[in-house]
C-alpha atoms as a printed R data frame, in Angstrom:
   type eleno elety resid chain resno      x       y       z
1  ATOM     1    CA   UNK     A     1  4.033   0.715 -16.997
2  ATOM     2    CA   UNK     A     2  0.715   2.223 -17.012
3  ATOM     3    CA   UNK     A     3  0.468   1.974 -20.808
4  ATOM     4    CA   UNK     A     4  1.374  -1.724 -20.316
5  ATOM     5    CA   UNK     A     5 -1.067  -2.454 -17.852
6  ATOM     6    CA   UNK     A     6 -4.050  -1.031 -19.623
7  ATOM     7    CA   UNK     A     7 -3.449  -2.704 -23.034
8  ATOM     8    CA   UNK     A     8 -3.647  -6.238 -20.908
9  ATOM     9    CA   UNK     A     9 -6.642  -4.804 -19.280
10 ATOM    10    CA   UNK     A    10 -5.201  -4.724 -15.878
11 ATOM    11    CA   UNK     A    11 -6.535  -2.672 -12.899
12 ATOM    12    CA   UNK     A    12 -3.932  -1.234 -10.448
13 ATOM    13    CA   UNK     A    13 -5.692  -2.944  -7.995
14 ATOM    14    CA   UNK     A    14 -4.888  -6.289  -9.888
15 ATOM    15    CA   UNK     A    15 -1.125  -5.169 -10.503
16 ATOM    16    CA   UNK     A    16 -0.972  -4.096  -6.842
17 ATOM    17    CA   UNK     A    17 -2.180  -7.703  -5.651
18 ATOM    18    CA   UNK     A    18  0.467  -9.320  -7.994
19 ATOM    19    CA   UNK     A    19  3.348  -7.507  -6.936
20 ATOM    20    CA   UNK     A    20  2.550  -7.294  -3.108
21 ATOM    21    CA   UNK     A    21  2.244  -3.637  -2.969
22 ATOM    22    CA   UNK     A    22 -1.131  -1.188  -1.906
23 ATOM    23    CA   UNK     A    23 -2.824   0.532  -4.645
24 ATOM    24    CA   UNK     A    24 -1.447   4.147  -3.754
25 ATOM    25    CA   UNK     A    25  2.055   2.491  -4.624
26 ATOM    26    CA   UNK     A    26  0.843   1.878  -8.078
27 ATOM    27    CA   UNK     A    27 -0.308   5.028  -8.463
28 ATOM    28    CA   UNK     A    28  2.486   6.644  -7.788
29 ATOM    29    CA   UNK     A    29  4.442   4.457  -9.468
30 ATOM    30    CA   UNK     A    30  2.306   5.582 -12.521
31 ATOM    31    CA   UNK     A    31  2.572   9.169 -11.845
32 ATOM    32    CA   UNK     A    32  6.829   8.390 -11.683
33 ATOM    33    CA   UNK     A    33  6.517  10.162  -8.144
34 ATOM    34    CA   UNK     A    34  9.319   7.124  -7.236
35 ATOM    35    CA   UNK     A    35 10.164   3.904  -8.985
36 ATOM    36    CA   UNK     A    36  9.928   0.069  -7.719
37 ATOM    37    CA   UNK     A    37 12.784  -1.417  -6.736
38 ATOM    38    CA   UNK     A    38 14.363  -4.176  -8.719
39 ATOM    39    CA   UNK     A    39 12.365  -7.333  -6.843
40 ATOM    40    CA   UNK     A    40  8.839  -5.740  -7.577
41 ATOM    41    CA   UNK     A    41 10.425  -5.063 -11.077
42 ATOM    42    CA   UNK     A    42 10.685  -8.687 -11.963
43 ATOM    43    CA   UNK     A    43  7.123  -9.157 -10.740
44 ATOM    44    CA   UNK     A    44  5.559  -6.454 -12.377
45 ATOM    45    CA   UNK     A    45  6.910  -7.930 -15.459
46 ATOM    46    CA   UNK     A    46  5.767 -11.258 -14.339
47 ATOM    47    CA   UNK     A    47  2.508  -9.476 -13.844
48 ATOM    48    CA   UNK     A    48  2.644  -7.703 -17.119
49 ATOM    49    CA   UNK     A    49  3.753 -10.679 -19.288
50 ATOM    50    CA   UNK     A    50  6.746  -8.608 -20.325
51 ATOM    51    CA   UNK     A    51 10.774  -8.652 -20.057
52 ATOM    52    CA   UNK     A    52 12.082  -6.329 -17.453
53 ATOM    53    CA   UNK     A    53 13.417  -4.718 -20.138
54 ATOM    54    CA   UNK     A    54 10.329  -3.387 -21.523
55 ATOM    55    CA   UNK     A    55  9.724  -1.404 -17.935
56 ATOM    56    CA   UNK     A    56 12.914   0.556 -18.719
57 ATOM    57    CA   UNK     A    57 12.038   1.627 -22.676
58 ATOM    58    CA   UNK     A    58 10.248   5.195 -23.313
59 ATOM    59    CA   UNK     A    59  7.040   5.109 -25.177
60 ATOM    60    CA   UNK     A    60  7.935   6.573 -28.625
61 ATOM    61    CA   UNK     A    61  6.118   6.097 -31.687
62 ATOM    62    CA   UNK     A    62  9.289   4.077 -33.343
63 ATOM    63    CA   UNK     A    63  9.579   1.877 -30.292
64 ATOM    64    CA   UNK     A    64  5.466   0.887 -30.243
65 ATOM    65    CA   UNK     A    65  5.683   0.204 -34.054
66 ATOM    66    CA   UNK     A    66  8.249  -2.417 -32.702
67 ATOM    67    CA   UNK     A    67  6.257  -4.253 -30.546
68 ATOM    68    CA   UNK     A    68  4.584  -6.715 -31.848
69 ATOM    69    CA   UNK     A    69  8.324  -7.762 -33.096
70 ATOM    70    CA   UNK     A    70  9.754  -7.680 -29.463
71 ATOM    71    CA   UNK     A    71  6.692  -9.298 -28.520
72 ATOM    72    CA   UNK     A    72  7.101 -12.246 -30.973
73 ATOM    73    CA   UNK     A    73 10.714 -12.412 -30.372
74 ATOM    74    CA   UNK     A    74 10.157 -12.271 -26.140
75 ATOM    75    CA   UNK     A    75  7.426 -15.654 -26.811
76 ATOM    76    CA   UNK     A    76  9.754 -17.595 -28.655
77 ATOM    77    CA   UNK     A    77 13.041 -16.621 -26.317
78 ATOM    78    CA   UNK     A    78 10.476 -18.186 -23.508
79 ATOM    79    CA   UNK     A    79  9.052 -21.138 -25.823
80 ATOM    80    CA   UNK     A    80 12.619 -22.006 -26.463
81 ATOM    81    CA   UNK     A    81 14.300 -21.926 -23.278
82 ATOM    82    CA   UNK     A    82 11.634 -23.664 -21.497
83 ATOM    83    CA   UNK     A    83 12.446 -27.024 -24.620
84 ATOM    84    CA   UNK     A    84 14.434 -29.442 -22.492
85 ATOM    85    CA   UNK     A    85 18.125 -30.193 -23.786
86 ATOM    86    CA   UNK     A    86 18.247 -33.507 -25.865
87 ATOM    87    CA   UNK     A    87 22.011 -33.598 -24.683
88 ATOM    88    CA   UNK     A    88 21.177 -33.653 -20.590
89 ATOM    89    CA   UNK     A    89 17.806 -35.339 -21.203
90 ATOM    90    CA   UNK     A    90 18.016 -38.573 -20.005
């Protein structure tokens, strides 16, 4: 999370204000002193401009040479499921 944050230039103030939680939660958060339940999850990623998913993956070097791939794949998952449906268009 941490390492997500700071490459979108994010303060934990900032991420703390998105997701409804003080500062000294992020921070621990950060430090993995406890993790945030599944609701502040989804809005850290919503925060983060990530899938959940992402929160849940280690940092190792083969997984952050993949992510400008995830992150292309993520956009167009969201640029296609947000296209209405020609068949229930009317």
């Amino acid at each position: 999370m941490k390492q997500l944050r700071k490459e979108r230039k994010i303060t934990q103030e900032q991420l703390s204000n998105s997701v409804g939680v003080d500062i000294s939660t992020v921070k621990r958060w950060e430090r993995g002193e406890f993790g945030p339940d599944f609701e502040k999850l989804v809005k850290i990623a919503q925060a983060l401009d990530v899938p959940v998913s992402w929160l849940f993956v280690p940092e190792t070097p083969e997984s952050s040479q993949n992510d400008d791939e995830n992150k292309n794949a993520f956009q167009e998952n969201q640029r296609l499921t947000q296209k209405k449906d020609p068949l229930t268009e009317e």
